[in-house]
N, C-alpha and C positions, 0 to 999 in steps of 0.2 A: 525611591529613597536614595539619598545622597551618601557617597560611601562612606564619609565621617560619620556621618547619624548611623548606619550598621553599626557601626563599631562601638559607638558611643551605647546602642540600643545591649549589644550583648557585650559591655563592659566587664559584665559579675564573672559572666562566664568564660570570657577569653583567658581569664587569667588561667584559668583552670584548664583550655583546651586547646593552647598554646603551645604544643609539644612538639612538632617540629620547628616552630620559629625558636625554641629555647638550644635546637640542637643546632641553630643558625649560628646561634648568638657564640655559642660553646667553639665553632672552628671561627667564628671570623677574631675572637681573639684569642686561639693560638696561632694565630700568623701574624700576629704584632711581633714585632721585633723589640721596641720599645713601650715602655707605662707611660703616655702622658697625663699630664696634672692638668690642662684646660682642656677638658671634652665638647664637642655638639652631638650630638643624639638627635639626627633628622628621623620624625615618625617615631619616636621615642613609647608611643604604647604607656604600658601599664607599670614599665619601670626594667620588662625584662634583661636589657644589657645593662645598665646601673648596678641591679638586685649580683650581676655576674662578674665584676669588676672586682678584682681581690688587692689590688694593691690601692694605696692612701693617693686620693686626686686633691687639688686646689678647688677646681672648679666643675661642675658639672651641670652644663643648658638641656634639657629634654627639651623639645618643640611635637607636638602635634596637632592634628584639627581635629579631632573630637575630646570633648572636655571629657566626655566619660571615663575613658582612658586617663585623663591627665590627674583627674581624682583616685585613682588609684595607685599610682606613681611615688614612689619611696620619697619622702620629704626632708631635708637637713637644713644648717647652714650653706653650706657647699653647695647643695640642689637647688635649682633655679627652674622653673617648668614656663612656656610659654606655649600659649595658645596662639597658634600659625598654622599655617598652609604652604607648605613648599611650591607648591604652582604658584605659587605668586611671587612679583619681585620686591612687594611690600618687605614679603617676610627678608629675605635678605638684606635688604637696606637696615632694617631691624639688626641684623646678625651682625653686621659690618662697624657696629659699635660694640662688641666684643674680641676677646682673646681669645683665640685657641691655638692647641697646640694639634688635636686632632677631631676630624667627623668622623664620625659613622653615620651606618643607614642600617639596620637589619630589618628586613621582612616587610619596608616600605615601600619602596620607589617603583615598584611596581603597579604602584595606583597614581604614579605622577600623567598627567594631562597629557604630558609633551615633553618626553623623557629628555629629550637634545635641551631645551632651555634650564631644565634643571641641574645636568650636567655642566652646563655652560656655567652658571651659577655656585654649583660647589667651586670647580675648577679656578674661577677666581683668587679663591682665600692661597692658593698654590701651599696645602697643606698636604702631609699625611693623610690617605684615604682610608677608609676599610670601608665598602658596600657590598652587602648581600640583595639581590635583587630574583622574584618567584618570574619565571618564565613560563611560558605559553606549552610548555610538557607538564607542566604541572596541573592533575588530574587526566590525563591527557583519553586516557582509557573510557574515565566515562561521561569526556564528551560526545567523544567519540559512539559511544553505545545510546546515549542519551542524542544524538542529531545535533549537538553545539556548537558552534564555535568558540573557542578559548577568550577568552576574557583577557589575555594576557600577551604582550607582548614574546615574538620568539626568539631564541636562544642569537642568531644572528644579528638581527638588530639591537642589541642589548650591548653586543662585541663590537658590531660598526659603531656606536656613538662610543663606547668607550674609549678604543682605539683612538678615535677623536681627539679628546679631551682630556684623557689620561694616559699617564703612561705606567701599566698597571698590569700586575699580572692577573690573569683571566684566566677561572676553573668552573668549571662547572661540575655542580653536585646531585648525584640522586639519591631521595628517601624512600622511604615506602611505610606507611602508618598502614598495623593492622587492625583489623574491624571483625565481631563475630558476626554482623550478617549488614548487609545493603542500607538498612534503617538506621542500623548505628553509624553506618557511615553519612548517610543526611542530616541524621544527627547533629553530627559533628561538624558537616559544613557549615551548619546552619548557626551555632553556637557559636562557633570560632570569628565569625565573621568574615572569612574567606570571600562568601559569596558574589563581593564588589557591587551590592543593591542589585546584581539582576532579577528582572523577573524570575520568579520560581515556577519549576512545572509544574504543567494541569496535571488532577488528577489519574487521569489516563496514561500521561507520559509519565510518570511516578512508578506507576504500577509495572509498566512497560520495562521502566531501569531496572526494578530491583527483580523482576526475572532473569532479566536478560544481562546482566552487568558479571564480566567472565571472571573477573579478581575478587581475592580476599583480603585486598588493600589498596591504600591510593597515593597514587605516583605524585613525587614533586620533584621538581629538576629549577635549580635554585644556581644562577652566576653570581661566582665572587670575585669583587674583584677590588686587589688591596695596589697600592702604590708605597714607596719608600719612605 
């Protein structure tokens, strides 16, 4: 299954099980310096940074590639939703007939294709940045317990293309979501959409994890990183 269809699939429920991407959303803008009036919202979701915006904008573009998402996304004059894909340079050409004054990214671009070309792509418009981006520590535990390899990009290469393409300061975050027992925490993957359409474990490796899994929570280690 392709990661947009995830997401589209548990749309009802992300909204609901979206609690560390809302705590994303919560620092990357207190480190705005400024309120801008033309927003972009790359991977814009169900509306989470929109719904957290407290001062009056002009304009407001959500983009993402699952519609399920996009039907659930707060609606105005002002709000504009389009259905796009950032790996692609469709979608930008698209973009490049609009104003902004600033992008975001929260809790997206960690599902881009080919992290460097989409960097290379924001870095064009030579805007204001704010991106929050889920690194390769994230769940890191039980992959680890579970025999996985990380789904995700690590903390280094996230820095080296940044460094690249922006000139931005670079933090790295860690959370920790707690769980009463292993089930709720699959639960919760599963609901949320995290998962990035991987295969799911058999049921032997299942049983396997939630013996053997040493925490009473799941790690997420989140780069931010904003420009002037």
């Amino acid at each position: 299954m392709k990661i947009s269809k995830e997401f589209s699939k548990h749309a009802d429920s992300y909204v609901s099980y979206n609690i560390i991407q809302k705590k994303v959303i919560t620092k990357l803008l207190a480190n705005l310096q400024t309120q801008p009036k033309k927003i972009l919202d790359l991977g814009c979701g169900s509306g989470s940074l929109c719904e957290a915006i407290e001062w009056e904008y002009e304009s407001f573009l959500g983009v993402d590639f699952a519609e399920g998402m996009l039907e659930k996304h707060p609606q105005s004059e002002s709000i504009e939703l389009l259905f796009g894909d950032f790996n692609t340079q469709e979608l930008f050409e698209k973009l490049k007939g609009h104003t902004f004054e600033h992008i975001f990214s929260a809790s997206a671009l960690q599902w881009a294709e080919n992290l460097e070309e989409v960097f290379a792509s924001i870095a064009e418009f030579n805007l204001p940045t704010s991106l929050a981006i889920f690194t390769a520590g994230t769940f890191k535990t039980l992959h680890k317990t579970a025999s996985l390899e990380p789904l995700l990009r690590d903390k280094e290469e996230i820095q080296r293309l940044q460094s690249k393409y922006f000139k931005a300061n670079f933090e790295l975050v860690h959370y920790k979501l707690e769980f009463n027992g292993v089930r709720e925490m699959l639960r919760y993957i599963k609901k949320s959409g995290v998962s990035g359409a991987r295969h799911r474990l058999s049921y032997k490796e299942t049983k396997r994890l939630i013996a053997e899994y040493p925490l009473s929570y799941l790690e997420f280690e989140v780069a931010f990183m904003t420009t002037p």
